[in-house]
N, C-alpha and C positions, 0 to 999 in steps of 0.2 A: 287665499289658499284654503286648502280643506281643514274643518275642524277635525277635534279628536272624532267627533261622530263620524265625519263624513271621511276619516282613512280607515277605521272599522267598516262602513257601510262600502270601501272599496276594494279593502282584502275579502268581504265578503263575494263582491260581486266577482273578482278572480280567481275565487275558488268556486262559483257557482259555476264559471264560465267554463273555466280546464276540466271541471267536472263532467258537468254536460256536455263537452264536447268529446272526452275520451269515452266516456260512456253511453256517449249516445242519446241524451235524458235531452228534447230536445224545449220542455218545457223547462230545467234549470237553467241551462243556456238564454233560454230569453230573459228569464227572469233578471239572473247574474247583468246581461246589458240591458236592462232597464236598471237596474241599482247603479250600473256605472254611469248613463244618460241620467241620469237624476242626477250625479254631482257636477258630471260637466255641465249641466243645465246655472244650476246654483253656484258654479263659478262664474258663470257667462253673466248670472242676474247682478250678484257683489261686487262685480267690476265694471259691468258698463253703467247700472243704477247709481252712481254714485251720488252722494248726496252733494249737495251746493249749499253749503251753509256756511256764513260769515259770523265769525265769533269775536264780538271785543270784550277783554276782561279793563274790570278795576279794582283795585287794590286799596284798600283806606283803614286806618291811617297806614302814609305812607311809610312815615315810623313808627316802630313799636316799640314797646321795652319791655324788656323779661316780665312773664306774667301778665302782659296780657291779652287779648283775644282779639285778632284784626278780621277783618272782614275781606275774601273779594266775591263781588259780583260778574256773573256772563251775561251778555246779550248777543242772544243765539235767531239771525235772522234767516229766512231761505230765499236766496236769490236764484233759485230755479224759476222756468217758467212751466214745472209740473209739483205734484205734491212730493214732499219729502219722506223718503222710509224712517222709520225705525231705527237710531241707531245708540250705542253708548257712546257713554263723554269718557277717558279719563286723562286726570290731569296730575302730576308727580305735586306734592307738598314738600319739600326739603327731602330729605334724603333718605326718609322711613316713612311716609306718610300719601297717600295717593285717596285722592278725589276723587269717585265714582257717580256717576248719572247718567240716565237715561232719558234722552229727548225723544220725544213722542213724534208722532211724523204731521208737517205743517206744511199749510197750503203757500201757495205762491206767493211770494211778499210778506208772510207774516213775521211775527217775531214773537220769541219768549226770554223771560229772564229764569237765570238760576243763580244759586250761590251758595259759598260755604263759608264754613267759619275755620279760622288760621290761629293755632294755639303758637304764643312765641314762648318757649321754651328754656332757650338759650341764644345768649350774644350772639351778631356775627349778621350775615347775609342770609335770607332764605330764598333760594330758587325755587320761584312757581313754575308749573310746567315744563317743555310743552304739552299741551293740550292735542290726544289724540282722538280721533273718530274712528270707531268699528261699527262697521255693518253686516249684517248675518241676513240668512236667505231664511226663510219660513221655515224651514226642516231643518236648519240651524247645523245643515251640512258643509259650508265655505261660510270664508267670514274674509274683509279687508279693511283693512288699517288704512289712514293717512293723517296727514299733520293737520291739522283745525288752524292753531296761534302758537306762534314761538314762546320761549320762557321769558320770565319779568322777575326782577330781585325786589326784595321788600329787606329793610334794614333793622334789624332788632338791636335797640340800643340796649346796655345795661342797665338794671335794676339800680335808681337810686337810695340813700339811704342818708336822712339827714343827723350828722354826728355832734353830740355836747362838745363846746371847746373840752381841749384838758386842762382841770385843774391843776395846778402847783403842790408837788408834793407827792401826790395820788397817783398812781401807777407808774409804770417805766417808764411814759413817756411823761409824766407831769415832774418825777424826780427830775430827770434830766432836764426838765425847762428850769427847776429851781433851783437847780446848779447852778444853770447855763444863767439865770437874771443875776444871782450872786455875784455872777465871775464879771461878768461884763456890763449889768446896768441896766434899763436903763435908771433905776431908782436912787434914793440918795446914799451918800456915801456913809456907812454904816458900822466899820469896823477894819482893823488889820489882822489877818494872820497870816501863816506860814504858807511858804508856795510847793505846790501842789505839782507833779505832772499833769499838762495839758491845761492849765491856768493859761487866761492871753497873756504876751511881754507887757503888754500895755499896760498891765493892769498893776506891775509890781512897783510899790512906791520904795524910789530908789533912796531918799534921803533917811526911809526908818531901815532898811537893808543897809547903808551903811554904819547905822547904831548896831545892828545886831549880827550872829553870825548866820543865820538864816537867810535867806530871801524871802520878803514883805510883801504880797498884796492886799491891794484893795477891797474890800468886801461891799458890796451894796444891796440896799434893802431892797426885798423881792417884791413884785408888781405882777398883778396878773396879767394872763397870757389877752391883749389886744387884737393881735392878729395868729392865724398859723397856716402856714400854707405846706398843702398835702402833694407830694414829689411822688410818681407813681415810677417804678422802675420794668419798663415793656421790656426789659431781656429774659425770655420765659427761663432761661439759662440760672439766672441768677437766683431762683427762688427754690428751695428744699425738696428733692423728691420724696413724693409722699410714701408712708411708711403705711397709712390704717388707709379705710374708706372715708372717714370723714376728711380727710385732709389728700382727698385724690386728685383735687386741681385747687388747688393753693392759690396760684395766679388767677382764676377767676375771680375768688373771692377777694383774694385784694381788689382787682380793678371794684368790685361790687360792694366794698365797703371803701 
């Protein structure tokens, strides 16, 4: 189809033409259909010229994870049995990001590599391409498009982050582990007091609750934390809407910590 140039260069030539022809001017008239034969020309050339080019991408690594920079490469051959034009490469990077290049025109058979670099950003899937071809005529009056290579997903894992067990005692979550070895063990047995809301039953020695008017558990000495296993909760539903900027996806950074 015509470029922005080449619907300028044909509003021109249809004002040359209605000009010259109400007015008699019989040198604008020709002029005005040579401006117009010049585009049909350079549409005739970007449509039957097309190019014949065979493009494989690769993608590496095929995983990434947040932060950091993957790679893919093209390999752009021409299976015409004439030289190739001139034409752009582009190719869409995820959903704000696009790939531009220009392949130079190659003889019969040959082949070239290109590549770019793929910043991973953020979790999730990123769709490469497709990869499209534009060709432009020398006066860069028509240009056409068609499809080169379909699109490819490359997977960007989350950013890991290696975390200290928790201590016992030490933060919300090490108090409540210190509670939590107290209440239920597994350490030796250490003491009796009074029962608690949310104390196990198991835990109440029924024979000192019968000496007293209380209810009696068990108390046992605290042991550090052996194991702890981290419970992620995927219902984006369940986590806090964020009120500041720093806490604007809450759920990310759980899964990322």
């Amino acid at each position: 189809m015509p470029t922005r140039q080449g619907w300028t260069v044909l509003a021109g030539a249809l004002a040359a033409i209605v000009i010259g022809r109400v007015f008699g001017i019989v040198e604008l008239f020709v002029i005005g259909a040579g401006m117009a034969i010049a585009v049909g020309v350079a549409l005739a050339v970007v449509r039957l010229h097309r190019p014949d080019l065979a493009i494989t991408r690769w993608a590496h690594p095929s995983v990434l994870t947040v932060g950091d920079t993957g790679r893919v490469d093209l390999l752009i051959e021409n299976r015409a049995a004439i030289r190739s034009p001139r034409v752009d490469l582009t190719e869409p990077v995820g959903a704000s990001n696009t790939a531009h290049m220009t392949i130079a025109p190659l003889r019969a058979g040959d082949q070239v590599t290109a590549g770019y670099r793929v910043p991973a950003l953020r979790r999730g899937v990123l769709t490469v391409g497709p990869a499209e071809l534009e060709r432009h005529d020398l006066l860069g009056l028509a240009s056409a498009r068609h499809l080169a290579v379909g699109a490819a997903e490359l997977t960007v894992a989350p950013q890991t982050f290696e975390l200290p067990m928790p201590a016992l005692g030490h933060g919300v979550l090490g108090r409540h582990l210190l509670a939590l070895s107290q209440r239920v063990g597994p350490g030796e047995f250490h003491s009796l007091r009074d029962y608690v809301e949310g104390d196990e039953p198991r835990t109440i020695h029924w024979r000192a609750s019968a000496r007293s008017e209380e209810l009696k558990v068990r108390q046992h000495e605290a042991q550090g934390v052996r194991r702890c296993i981290v419970v992620l909760d995927r219902d984006g539903d369940a986590y806090p809407a964020p009120t500041t900027d720093a806490d604007a996806d809450v759920f990310e950074r759980a899964i990322t910590a």
